[in-house]
N, CA, C and O atoms as a printed pandas DataFrame, in Angstrom:
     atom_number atom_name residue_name chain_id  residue_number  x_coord  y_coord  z_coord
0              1         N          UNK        A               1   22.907   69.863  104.069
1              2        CA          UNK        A               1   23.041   68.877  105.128
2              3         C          UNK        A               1   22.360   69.410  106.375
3              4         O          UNK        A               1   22.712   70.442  106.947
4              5         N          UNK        A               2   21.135   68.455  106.835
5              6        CA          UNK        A               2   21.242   68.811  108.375
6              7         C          UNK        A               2   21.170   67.871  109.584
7              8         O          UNK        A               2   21.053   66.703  109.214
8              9         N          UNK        A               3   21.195   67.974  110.511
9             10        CA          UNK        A               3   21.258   66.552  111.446
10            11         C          UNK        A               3   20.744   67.544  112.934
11            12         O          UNK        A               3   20.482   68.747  112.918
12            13         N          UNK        A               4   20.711   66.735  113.993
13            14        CA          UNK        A               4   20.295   66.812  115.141
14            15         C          UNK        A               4   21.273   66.380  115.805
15            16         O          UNK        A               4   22.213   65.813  115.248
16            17         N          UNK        A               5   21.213   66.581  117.151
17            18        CA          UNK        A               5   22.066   66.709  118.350
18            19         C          UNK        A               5   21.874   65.351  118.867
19            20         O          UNK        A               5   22.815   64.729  119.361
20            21         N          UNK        A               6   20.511   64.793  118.759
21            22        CA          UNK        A               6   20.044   63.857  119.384
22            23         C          UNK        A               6   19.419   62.808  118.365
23            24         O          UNK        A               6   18.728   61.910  118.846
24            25         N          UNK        A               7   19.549   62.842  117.452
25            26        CA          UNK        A               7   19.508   61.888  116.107
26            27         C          UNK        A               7   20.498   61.624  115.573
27            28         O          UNK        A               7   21.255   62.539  115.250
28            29         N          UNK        A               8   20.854   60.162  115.277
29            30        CA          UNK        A               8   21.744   59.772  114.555
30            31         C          UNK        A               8   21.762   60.205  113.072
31            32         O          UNK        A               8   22.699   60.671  112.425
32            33         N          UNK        A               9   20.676   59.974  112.749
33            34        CA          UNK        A               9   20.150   60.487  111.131
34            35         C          UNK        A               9   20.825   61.552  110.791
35            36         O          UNK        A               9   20.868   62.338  111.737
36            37         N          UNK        A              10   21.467   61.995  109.703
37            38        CA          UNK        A              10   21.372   62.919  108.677
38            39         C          UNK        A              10   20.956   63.150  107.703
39            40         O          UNK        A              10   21.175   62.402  106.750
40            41         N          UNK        A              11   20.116   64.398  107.573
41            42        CA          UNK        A              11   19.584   65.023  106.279
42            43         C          UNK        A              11   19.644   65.500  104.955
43            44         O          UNK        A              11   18.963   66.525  104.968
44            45         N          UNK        A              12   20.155   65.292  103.632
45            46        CA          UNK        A              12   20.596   65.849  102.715
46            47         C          UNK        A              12   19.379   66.113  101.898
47            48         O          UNK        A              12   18.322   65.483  101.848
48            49         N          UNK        A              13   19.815   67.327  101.185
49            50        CA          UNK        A              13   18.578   67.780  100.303
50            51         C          UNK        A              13   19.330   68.847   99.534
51            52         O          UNK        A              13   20.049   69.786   99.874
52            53         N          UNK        A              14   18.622   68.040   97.591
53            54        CA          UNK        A              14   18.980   68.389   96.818
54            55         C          UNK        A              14   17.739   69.766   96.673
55            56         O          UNK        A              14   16.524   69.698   96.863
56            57         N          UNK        A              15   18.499   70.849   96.311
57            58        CA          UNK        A              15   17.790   72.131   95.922
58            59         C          UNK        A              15   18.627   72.453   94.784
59            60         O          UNK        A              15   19.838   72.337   94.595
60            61         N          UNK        A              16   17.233   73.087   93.746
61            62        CA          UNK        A              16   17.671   73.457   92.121
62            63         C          UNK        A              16   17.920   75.402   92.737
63            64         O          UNK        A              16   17.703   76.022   93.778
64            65         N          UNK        A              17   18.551   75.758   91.191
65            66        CA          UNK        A              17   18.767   77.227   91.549
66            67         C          UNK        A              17   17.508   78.062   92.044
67            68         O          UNK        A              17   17.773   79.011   92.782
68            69         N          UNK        A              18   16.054   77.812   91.706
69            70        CA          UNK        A              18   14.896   78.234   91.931
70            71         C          UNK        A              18   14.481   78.248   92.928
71            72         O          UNK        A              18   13.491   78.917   93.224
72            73         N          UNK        A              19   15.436   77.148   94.135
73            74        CA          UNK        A              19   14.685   76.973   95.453
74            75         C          UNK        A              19   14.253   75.669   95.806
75            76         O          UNK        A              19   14.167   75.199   96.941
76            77         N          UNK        A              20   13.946   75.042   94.539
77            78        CA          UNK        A              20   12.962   73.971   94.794
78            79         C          UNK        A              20   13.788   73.005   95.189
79            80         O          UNK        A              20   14.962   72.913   94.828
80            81         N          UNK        A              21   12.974   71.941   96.252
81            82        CA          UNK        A              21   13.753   70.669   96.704
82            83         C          UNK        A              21   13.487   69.397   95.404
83            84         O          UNK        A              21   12.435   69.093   94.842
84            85         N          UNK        A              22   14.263   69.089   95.302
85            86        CA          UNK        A              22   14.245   68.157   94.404
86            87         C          UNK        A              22   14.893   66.481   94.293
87            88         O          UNK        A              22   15.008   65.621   93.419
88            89         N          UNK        A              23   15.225   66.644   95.783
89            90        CA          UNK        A              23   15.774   65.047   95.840
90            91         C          UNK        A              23   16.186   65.324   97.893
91            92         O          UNK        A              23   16.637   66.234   98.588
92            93         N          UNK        A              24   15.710   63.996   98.089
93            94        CA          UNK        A              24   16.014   64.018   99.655
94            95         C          UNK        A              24   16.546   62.437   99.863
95            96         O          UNK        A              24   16.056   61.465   99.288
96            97         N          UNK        A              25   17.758   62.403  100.900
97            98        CA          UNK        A              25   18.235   61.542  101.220
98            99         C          UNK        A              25   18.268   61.425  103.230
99           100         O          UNK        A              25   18.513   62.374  103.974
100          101         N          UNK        A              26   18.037   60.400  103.543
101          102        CA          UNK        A              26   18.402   60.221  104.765
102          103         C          UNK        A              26   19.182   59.690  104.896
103          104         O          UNK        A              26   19.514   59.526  103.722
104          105         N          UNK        A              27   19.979   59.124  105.536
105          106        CA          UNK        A              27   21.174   58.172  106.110
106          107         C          UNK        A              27   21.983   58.752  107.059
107          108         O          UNK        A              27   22.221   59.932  107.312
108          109         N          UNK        A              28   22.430   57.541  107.622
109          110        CA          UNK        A              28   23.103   57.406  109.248
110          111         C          UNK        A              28   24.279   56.739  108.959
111          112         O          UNK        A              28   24.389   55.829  108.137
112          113         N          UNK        A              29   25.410   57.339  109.845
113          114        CA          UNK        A              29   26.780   56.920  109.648
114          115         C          UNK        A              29   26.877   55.403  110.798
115          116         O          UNK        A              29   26.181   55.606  111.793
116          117         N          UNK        A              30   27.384   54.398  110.815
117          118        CA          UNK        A              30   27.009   53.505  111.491
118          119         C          UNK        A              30   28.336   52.266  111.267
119          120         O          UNK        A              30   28.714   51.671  110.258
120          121         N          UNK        A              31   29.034   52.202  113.432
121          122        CA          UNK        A              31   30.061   51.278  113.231
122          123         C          UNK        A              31   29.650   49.942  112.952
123          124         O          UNK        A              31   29.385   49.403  114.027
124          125         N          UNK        A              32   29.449   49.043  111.843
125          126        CA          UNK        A              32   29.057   47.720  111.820
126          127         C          UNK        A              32   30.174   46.868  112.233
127          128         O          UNK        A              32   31.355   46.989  111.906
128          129         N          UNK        A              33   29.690   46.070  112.926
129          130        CA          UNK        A              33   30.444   45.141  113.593
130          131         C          UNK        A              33   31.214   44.105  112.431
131          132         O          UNK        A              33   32.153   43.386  112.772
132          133         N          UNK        A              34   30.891   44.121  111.570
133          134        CA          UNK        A              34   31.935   43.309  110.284
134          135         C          UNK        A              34   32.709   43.727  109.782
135          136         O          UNK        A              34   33.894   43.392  109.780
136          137         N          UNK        A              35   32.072   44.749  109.121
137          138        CA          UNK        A              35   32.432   45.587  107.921
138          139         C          UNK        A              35   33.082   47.107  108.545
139          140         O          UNK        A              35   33.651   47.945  107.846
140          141         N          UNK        A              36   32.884   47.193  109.739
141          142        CA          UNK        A              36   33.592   49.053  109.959
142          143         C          UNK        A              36   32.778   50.245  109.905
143          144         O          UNK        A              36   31.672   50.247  110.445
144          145         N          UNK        A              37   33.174   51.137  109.374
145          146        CA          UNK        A              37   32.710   52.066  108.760
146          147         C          UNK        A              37   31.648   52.036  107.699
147          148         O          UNK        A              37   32.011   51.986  106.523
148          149         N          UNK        A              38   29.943   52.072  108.101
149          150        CA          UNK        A              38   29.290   51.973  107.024
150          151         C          UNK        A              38   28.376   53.171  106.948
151          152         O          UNK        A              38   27.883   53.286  108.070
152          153         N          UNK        A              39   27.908   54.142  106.130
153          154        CA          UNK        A              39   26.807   54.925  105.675
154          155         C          UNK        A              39   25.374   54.312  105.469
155          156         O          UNK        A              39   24.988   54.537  104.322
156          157         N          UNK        A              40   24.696   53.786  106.029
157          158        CA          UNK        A              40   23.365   53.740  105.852
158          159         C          UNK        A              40   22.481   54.606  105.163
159          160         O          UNK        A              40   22.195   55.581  105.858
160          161         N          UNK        A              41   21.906   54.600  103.965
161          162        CA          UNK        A              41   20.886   55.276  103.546
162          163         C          UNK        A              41   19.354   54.410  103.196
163          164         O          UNK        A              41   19.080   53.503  102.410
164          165         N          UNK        A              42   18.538   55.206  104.218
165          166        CA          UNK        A              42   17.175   54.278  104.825
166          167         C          UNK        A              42   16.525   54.778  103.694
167          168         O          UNK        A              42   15.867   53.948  103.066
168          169         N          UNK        A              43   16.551   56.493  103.071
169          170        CA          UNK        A              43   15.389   57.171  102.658
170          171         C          UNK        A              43   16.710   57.609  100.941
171          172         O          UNK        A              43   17.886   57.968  101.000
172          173         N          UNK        A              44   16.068   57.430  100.005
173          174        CA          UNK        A              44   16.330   58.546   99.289
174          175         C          UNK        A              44   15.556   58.565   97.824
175          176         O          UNK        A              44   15.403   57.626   97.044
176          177         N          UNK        A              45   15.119   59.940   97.704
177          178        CA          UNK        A              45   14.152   59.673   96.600
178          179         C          UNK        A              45   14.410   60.996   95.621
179          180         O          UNK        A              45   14.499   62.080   96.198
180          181         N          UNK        A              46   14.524   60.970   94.324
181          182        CA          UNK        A              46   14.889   62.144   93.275
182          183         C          UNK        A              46   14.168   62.465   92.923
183          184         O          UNK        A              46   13.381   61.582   92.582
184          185         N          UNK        A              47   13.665   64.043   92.628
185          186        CA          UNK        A              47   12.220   64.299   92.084
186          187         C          UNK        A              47   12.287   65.230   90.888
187          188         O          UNK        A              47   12.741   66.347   91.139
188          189         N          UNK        A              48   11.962   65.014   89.765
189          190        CA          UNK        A              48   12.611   66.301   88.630
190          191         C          UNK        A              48   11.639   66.035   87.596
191          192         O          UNK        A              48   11.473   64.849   87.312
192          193         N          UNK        A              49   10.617   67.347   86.658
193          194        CA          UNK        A              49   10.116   66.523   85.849
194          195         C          UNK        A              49   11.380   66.538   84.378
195          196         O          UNK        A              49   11.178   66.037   83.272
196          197         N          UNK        A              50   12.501   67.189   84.788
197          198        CA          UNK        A              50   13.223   67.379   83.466
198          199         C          UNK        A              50   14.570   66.414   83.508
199          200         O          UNK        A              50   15.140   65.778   82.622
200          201         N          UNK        A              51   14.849   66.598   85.033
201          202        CA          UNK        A              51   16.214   65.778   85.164
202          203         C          UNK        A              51   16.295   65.129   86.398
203          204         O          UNK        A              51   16.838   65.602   87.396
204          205         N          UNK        A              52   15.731   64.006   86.315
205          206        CA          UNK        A              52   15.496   63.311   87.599
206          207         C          UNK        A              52   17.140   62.431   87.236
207          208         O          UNK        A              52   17.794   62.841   88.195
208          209         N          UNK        A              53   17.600   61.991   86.852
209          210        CA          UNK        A              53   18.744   61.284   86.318
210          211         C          UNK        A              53   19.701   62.267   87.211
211          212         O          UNK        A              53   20.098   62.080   88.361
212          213         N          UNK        A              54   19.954   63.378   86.328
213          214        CA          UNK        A              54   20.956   64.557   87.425
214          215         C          UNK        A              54   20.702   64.922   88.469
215          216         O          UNK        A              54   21.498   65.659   89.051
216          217         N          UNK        A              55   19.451   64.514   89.094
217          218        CA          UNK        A              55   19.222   65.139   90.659
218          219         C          UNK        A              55   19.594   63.942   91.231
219          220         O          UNK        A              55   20.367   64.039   92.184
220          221         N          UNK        A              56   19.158   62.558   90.814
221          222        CA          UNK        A              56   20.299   61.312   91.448
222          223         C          UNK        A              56   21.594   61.546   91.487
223          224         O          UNK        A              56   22.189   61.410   92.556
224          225         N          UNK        A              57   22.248   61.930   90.361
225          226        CA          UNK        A              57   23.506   61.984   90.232
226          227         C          UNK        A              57   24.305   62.511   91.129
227          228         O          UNK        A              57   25.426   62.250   91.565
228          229         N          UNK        A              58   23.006   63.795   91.431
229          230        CA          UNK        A              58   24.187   64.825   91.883
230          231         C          UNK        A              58   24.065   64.335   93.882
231          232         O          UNK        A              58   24.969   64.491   94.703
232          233         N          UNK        A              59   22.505   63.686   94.177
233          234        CA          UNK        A              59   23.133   62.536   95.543
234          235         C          UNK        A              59   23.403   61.611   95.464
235          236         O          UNK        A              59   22.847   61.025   96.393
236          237         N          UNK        A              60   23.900   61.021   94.974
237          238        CA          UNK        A              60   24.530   59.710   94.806
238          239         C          UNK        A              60   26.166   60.398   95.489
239          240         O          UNK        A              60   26.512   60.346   96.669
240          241         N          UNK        A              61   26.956   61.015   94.326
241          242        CA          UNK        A              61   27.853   61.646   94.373
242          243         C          UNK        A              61   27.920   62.887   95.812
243          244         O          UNK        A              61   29.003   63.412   96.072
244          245         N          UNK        A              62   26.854   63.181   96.513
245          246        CA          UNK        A              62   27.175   63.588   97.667
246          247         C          UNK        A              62   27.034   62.992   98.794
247          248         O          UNK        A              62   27.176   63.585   99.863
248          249         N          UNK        A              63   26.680   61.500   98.678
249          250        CA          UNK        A              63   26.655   60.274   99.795
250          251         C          UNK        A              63   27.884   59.938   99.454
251          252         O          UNK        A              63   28.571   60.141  100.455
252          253         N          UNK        A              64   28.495   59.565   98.657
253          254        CA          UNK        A              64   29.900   59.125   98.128
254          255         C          UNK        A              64   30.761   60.445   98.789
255          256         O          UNK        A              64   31.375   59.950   99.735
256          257         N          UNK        A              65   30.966   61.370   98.744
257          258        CA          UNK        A              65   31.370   62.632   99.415
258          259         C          UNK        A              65   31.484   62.251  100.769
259          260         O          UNK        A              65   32.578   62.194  101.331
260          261         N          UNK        A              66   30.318   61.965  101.373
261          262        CA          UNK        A              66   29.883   62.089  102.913
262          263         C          UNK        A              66   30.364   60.981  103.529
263          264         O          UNK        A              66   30.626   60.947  104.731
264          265         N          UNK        A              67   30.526   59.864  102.606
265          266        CA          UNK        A              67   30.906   58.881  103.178
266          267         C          UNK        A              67   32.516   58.534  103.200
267          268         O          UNK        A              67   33.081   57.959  104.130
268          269         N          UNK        A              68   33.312   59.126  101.656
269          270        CA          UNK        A              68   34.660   59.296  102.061
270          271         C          UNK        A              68   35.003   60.657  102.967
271          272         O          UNK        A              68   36.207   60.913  102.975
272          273         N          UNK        A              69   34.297   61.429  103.609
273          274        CA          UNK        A              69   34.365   62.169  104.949
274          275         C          UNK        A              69   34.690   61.344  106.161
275          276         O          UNK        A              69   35.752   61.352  106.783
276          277         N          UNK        A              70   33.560   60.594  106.415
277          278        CA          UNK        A              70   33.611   59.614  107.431
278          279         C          UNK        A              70   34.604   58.735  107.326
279          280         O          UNK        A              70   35.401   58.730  108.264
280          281         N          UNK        A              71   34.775   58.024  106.490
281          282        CA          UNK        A              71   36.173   57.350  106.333
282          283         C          UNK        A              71   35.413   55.249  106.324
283          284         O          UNK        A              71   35.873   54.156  106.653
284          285         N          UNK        A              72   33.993   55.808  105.693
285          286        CA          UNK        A              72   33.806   54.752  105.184
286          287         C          UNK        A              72   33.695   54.022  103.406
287          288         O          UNK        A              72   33.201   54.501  102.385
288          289         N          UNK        A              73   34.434   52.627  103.672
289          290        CA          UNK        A              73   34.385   51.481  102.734
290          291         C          UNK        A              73   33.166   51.425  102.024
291          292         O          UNK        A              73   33.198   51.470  100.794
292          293         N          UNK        A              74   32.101   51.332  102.626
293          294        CA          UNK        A              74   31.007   51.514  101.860
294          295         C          UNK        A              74   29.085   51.795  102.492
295          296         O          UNK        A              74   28.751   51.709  103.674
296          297         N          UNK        A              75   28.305   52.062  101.537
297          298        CA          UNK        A              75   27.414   52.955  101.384
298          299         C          UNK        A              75   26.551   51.465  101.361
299          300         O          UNK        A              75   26.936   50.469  100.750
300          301         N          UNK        A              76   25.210   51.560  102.226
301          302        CA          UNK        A              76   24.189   50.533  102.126
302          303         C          UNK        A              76   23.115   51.552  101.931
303          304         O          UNK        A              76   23.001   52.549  102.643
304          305         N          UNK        A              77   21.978   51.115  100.478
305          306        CA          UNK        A              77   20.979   51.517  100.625
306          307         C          UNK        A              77   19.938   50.705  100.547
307          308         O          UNK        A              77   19.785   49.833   99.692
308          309         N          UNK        A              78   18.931   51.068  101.761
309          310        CA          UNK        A              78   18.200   49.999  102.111
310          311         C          UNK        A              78   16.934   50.139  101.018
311          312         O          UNK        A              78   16.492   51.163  100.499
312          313         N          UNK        A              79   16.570   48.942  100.876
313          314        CA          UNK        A              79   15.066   48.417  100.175
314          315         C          UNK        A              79   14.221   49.501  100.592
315          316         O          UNK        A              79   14.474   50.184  101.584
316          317         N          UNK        A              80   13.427   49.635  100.005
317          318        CA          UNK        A              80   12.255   50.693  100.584
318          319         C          UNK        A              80   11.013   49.698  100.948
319          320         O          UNK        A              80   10.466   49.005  100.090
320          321         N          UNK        A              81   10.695   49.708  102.109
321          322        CA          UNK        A              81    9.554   49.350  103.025
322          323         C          UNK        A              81    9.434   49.961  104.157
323          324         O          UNK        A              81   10.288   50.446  104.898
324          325         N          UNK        A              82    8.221   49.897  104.239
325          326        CA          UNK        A              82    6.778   50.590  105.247
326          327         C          UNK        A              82    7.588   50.548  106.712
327          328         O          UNK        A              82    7.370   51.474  107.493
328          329         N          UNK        A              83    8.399   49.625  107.045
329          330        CA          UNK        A              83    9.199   48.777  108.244
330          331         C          UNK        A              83   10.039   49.866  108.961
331          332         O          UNK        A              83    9.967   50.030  110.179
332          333         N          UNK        A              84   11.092   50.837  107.894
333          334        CA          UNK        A              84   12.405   50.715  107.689
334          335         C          UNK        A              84   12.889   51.451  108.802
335          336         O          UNK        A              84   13.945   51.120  109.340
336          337         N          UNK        A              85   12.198   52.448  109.212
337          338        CA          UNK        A              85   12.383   53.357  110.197
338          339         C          UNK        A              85   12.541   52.127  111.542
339          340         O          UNK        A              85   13.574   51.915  112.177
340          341         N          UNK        A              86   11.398   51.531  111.704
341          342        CA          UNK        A              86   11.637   50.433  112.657
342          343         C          UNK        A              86   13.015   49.982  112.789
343          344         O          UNK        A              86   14.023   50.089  113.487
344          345         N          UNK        A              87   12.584   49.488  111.873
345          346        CA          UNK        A              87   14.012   48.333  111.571
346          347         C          UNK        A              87   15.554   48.906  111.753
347          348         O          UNK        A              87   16.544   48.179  111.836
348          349         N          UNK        A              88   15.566   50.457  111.801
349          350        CA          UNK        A              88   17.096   50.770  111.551
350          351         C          UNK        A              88   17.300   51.393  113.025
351          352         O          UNK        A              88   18.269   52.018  113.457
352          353         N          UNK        A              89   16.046   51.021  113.693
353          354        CA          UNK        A              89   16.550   51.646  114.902
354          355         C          UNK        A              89   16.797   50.365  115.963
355          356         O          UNK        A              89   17.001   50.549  117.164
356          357         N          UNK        A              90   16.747   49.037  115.332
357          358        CA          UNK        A              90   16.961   48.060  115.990
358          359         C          UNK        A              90   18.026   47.455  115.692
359          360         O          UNK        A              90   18.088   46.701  114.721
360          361         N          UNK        A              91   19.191   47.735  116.615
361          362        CA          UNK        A              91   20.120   47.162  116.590
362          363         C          UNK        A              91   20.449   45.406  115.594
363          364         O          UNK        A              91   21.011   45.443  114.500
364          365         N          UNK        A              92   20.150   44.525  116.004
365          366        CA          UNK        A              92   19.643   43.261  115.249
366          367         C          UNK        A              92   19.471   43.534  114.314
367          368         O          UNK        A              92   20.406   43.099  113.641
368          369         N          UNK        A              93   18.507   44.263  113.466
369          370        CA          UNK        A              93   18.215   44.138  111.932
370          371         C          UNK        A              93   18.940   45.342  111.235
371          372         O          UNK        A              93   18.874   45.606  110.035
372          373         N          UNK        A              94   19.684   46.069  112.248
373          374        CA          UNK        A              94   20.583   47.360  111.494
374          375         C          UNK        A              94   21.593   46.248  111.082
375          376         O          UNK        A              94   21.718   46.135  109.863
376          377         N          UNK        A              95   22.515   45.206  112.026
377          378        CA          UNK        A              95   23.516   44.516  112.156
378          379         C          UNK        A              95   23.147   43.421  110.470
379          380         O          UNK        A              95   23.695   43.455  109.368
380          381         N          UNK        A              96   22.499   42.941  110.773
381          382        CA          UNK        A              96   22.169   42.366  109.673
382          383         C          UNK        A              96   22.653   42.455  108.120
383          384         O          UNK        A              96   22.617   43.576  107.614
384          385         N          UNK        A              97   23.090   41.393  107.347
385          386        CA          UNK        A              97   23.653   42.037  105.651
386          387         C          UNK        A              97   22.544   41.464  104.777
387          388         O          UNK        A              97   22.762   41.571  103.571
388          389         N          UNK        A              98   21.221   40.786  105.186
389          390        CA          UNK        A              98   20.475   40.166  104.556
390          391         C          UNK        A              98   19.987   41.406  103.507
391          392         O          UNK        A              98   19.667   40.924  102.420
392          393         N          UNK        A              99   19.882   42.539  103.545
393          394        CA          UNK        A              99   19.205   43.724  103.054
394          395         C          UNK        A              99   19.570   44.845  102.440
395          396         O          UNK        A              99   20.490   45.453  102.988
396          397         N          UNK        A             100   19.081   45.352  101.364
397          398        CA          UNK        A             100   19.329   46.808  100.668
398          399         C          UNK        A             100   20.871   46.066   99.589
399          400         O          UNK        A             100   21.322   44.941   99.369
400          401         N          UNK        A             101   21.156   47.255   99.251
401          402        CA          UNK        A             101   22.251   47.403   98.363
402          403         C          UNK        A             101   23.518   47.696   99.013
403          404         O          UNK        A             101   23.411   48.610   99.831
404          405         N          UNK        A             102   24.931   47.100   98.881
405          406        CA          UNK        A             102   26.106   47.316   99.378
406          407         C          UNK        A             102   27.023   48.253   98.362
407          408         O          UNK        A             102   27.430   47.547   97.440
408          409         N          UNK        A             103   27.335   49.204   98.283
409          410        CA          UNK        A             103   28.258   49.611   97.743
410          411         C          UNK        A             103   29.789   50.161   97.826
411          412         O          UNK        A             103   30.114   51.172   98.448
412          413         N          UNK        A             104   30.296   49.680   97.406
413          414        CA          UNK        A             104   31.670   50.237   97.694
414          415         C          UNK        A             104   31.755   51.761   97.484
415          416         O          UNK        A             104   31.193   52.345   96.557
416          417         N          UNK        A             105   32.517   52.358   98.441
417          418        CA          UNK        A             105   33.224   54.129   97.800
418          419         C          UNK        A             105   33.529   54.228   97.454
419          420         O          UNK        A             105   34.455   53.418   97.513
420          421         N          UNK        A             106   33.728   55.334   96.192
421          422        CA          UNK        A             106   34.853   55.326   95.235
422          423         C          UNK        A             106   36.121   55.855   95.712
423          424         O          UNK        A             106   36.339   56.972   96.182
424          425         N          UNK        A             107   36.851   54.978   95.539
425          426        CA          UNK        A             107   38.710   55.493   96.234
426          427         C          UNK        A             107   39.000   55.046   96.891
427          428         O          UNK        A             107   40.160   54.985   97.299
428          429         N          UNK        A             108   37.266   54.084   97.637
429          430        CA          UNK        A             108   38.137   53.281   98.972
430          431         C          UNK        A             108   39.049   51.905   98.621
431          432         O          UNK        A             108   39.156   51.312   97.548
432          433         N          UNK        A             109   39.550   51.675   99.685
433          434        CA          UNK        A             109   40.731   50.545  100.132
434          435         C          UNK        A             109   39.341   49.354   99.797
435          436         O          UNK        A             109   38.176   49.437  100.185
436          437         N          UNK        A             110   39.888   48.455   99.083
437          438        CA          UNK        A             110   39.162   47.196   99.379
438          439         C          UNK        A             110   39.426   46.141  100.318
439          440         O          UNK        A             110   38.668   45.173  100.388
């Protein structure tokens, strides 16, 4: 995990025993005005030529972690476009449910 003082963003990055990075996630913890408590993930991509399946797995399962930390209901991951960085820094289209994937946490309260 890493984050900034002055960025909302946080960093996760999957590393194998060898060193190598092998899966990177971005996402931002974020109060939505509907819904509460939501995890935003703008960026995340798995890279493995043997086990790309388990390097998802294993962030998937540490956004699910991060997000029952925070004490959010659920995990949005956004569409991937050229935009997104834009777009998530604009209030208006962060607010928005037209976009990405909604997921519930596992364990959370419905």
């Amino acid at each position: 995990m890493a984050s900034d003082a002055f960025r909302r963003e946080q960093i996760l990055v999957a590393v194998n025993p060898r060193g190598y990075i092998q899966g990177l996630s971005i996402f931002r913890h974020f109060k939505h005005p509907i819904l509460g408590a939501l995890l935003d993930v703008v960026f995340l991509c798995a890279i493995s030529a043997a086990d790309e399946r388990g390097v998802a797995e294993g962030l998937f399962a540490s956004i699910n972690l991060r997000a029952k930390e925070l004490k959010c209901a659920r995990v949005r991951f956004w569409n991937q476009g050229p935009d997104n960085w834009q777009r998530m820094r604009d209030e208006t289209q962060f607010n928005r449910l037209d976009h990405g994937l909604m997921v519930w946490v596992a364990n959370s309260p419905r």
